[in-house]
C-alpha positions, 0 to 999 in steps of 0.5 A: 723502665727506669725512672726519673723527674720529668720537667714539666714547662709551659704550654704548647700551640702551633704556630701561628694560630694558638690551640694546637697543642694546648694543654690548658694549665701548667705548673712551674717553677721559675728558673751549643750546637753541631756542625753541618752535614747532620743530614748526609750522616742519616742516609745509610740504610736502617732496620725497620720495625712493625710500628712505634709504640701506640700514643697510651704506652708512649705516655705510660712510659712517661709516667714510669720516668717521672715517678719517683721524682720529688714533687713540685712546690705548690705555685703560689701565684698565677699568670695570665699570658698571652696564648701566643708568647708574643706579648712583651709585657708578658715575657717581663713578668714571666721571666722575672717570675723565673729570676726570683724562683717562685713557683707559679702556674699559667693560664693562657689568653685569648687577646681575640677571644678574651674570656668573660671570666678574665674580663671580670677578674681584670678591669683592663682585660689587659695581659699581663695580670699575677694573681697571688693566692696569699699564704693565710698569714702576711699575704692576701690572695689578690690580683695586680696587673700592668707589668711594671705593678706586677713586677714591683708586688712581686718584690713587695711579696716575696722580700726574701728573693732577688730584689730589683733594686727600683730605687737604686739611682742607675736603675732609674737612669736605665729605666729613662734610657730604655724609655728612649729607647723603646720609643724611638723603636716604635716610631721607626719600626712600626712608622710604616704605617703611616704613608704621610711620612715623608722621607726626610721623617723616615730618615730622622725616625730611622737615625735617631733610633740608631743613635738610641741603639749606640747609647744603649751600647755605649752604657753596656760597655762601661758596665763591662768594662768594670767587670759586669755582664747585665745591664747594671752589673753582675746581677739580672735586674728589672732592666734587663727583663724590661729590655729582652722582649723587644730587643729580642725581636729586632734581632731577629727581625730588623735585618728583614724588615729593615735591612738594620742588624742591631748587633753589627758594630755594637759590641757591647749590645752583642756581649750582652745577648751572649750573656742573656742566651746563657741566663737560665731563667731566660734561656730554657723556657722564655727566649725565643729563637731565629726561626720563630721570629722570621717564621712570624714576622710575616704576621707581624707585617700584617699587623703593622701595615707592611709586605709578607715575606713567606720566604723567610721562613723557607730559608731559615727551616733549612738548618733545623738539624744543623742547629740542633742544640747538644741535650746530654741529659735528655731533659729538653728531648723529654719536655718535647716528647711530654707536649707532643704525646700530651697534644698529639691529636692537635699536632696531627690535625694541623699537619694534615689541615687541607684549609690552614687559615694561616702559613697557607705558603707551609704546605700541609700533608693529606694522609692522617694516618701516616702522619700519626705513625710519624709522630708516634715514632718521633715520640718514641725517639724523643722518650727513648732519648731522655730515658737512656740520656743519649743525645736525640739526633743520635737516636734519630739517625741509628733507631730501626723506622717503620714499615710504610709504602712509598706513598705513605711513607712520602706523607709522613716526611712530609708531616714531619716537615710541616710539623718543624715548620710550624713550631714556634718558640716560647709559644710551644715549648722552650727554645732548646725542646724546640730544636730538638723536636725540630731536628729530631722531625727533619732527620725523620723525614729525610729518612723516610724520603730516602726509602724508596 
């Protein structure tokens, strides 16, 4: 087998309880899709095979593809994050860690469950924190929390990256409106909680967001007009690290939970997600994606006090290959295989859990063994895509499938349909490795299902 680097980016847990695809610490380095019918096109009969290759040849094989490759640069700071990448301080810091180009590893954090250890090196305990480990001559190893702190060392630190113009005048001024902004969101979109509003107080929290989201677009749209594409110009800055996080969610989560689409009629807001879904710091590793969003916002709901809504999730996991992202080097195929073969006992454990303790409404299958022959196969397809650089739904549809009886192979699409469901995005891998892995999962299960 040939050989190539293998990016290696972030770490992998299930949605929505952390764990699953765990793999403790990660070293990392900062920094369109097809038509429908992908489905039908699966359905012509195949080959078959014996059985997919066993998980330590499959993960030999990746070894093989990133030897050879140059070797990272040393991290030289760690972030602790949140486990479940819903954290928006957190994103802050991880994407502006991206932006600047710093190498750095993570480490991942219970806010249930915290450490004793994080606990003592932490006086909040809060996430996020940045250690630096120092350089032996200007930098001292020393750690900084609070996002704005972190963000603020992290130019102080490391002078010769992008800066983040803190002093610039209309940073600041951005800075106060995205403070209007984010605190008119919080009274109106978490303000169910609270059952003595009365509907006029609904009312004036619900219009005075929607007059802070007209600002916002209005700003933009002088920006673009002289030419710029982020929020204060040409450039990334700490402002559009500060907006992402949430505005991110309510794109994805006000048309369910409050009928309000951020984006119809504001120009200006939707030029600028076009731009940041492009940004690659942002795009391949930290964005989160559509199904995600709905697939938690039920326990989002639970959170702040609303109704769960199951069937959101349902709806939106009907387009996984539609929406597949076009991979021609193979590179996001390669990132899912390396979580899936490094995390495979995880994945087939959740699949086939007969007491979930969340998702309960995503069925999950009840045969181990098929559910592991699935998976193996997945990787396989997902290795031999980013080996030979062929787009992953291609390799799905046309490689021969295993032999299995109709009873097993019924387990095993059923898998890999839960298996789809439940991954979630940053949390578990990057949005683009996630809509691989996803279609790549249901072209699988379709073909199987239709073995009978």
């Amino acid at each position: 087998m040939g050989r190539m680097a293998v990016a290696l980016l972030g770490t992998l847990a299930l949605a929505p309880s952390a764990g699953a695809f765990a793999t403790g610490r990660d070293n990392v380095v900062g920094a369109s899709s097809r038509g429908g019918g992908a489905l039908a096109s699966s359905t012509a009969a195949a080959p078959t095979a014996t059985a997919p290759p066993p998980w330590d040849e499959l993960a030999q094989s990746l070894e093989e593809l990133r030897a050879g490759g140059d070797e990272p640069p040393a991290p030289q700071v760690t972030l602790y994050r949140d486990t479940n990448g819903w954290c928006p301080f957190c994103e802050r810091v991880w994407l502006v860690l991206r932006a600047k180009g710093i190498p750095y590893e993570e480490q991942l954090v219970s806010l249930q469950n915290k450490p004793e250890w994080y606990k003592a090196l932490v006086p909040t305990t809060l996430v996020p924190a940045v250690l630096f480990h120092g350089d032996g001559a200007r930098n001292e190893r020393r750690i900084v929390w609070e996002s704005l702190d972190v963000m603020r060392a992290l130019d102080e630190e490391f002078p010769d990256t992008k800066m983040l113009r803190e002093e610039d005048p209309a940073f600041v001024e951005a800075m106060a409106m995205n403070d209007d902004l984010s605190s008119a969101g919080v009274r109106f979109v978490y303000g169910g909680r609270n059952a003595s509003l009365t509907d006029e107080e609904e009312e004036e929290r619900r219009s005075t967001f929607i007059l802070e989201l007209d600002r916002l677009d209005e700003a933009l749209l002088q920006v673009q007009g002289a030419g710029g594409k982020f929020r204060l110009g040409t450039e990334f800055t700490a402002v559009d690290a500060l907006l992402i996080p949430t505005l991110e969610r309510w794109r994805y989560q006000l048309p369910i939970t409050a009928g309000i689409d951020i984006l119809d009629g504001r120009p200006g807001l939707a030029a600028w997600f076009e731009e940041m879904d492009s940004y690659e710091p942002y795009a391949s590793r930290v964005r989160g994606d559509s199904y995600s969003w709905t697939a938690t916002n039920s326990m989002f709901l639970r959170f702040f006090g609303s109704e769960d809504d199951p069937a959101a999730a349902k709806k939106a996991s009907a387009s996984f290959v539609e929406s597949m992202e076009l991979d021609d080097d193979g590179r996001f195929a390669l990132e899912a295989a390396t979580k899936l073969i490094a995390n495979h006992e995880a994945v087939r454990n959740d699949c086939t859990d007969s007491d979930p303790k969340s998702q309960q409404h995503i069925g999950r299958a009840l045969d181990a063994d098929a559910a592991d022959l699935m998976l193996r196969h997945v990787a396989s397809l997902l290795v031999s895509s980013g080996f030979s650089k062929t787009d992953a739904a291609s390799v799905a549809k046309n490689a021969a499938l295993f032999e299995m009886d109709g009873e097993s192979r019924d387990a095993a699409a059923h898998a890999a349909n839960t298996v789809a469901s439940r991954l979630c995005v940053p949390r578990d891998m990057s949005a683009p490795a996630a809509s691989v892995l996803r279609g790549v999962l249901s072209i699988v299960a379709d073909r199987l299902s239709r073995r009978r």
